[in-house]
Residue, then its C-alpha position, 0 to 999 in steps of 0.5 A: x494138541x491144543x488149537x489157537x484163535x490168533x498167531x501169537x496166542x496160547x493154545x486152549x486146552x480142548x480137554x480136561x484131564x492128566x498131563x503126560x509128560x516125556x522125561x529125557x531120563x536116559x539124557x545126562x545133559x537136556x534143555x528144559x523150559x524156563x518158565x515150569x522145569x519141563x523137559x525140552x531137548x536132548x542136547x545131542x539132538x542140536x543141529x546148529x547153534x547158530x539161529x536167530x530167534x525173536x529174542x536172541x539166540x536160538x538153537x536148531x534141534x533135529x527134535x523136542x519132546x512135550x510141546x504142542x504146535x500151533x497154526x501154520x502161517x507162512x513166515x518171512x524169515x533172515x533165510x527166505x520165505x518159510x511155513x513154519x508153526x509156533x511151539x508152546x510147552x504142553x505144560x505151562x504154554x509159554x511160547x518156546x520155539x517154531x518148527x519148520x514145517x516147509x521151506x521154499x529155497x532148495x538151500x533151506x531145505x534141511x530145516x524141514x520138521x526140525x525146531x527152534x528152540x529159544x535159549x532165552x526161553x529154556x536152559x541147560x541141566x546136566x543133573x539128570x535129577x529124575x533118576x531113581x534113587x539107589x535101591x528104591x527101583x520105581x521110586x523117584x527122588x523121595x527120601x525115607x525119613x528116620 
């Protein structure tokens, strides 16, 4: 995880080295980030599509993978006071979304530890375009020349 200095800055990165990132291969339709391609959200793992985010419309998912949380602030949201964290992609470090980390209305309570993800800030793929190519077990998406 990465660390921030403000609310709505980037996290640095604390250390050098190789990016793993998570592929939603076995998905045959997911959300990637807009700005570097990764992978976001299964499209199963959609609670709501009925979200409000701070550009448009936004999607309630039960879960998102290769993202990094920022600082916990409390957050005064449509719903009520909330303490939430902003997400940021762990490749390009675009802000994509928050998590609910703690709601105060009894009501609210089924958002805990589920994500916001902004759809203007990702999109919908359903090419499932790492999948490896047929009798080259291993080998993802190359072609053999010749």
């Amino acid at each position: 995880m990465g660390t921030t200095v403000g609310t709505n800055q980037k996290p640095k990165n604390r250390k050098m080295g190789r990016l793993f990132l998570r592929y939603l291969d076995e998905c045959p339709s997911i959300y990637r980030c807009n700005t570097c391609h990764a992978h976001l959200a299964n499209t199963e793992d959609i609670v709501s599509r009925e979200f409000q985010g701070t550009l448009g419309r936004a999607y309630l998912f039960s879960g998102c993978v290769n993202v990094c949380c920022g600082p916990r602030e409390e957050r005064l949201l449509v719903t009520g006071m909330h303490i939430v964290c902003d997400i940021f992609c762990v490749k390009c470090q675009t802000i994509v979304g928050w998590k609910y980390i703690e709601a105060y209305e009894h009501e609210q309570k089924y958002k805990e530890n589920k994500v916001i993800l902004e759809k203007a800030r990702m999109y919908k793929d359903n090419s499932n375009a790492r999948t490896p190519m047929s009798g080259s077990p291993g080998v993802v998406g190359v072609r053999a020349e010749g």
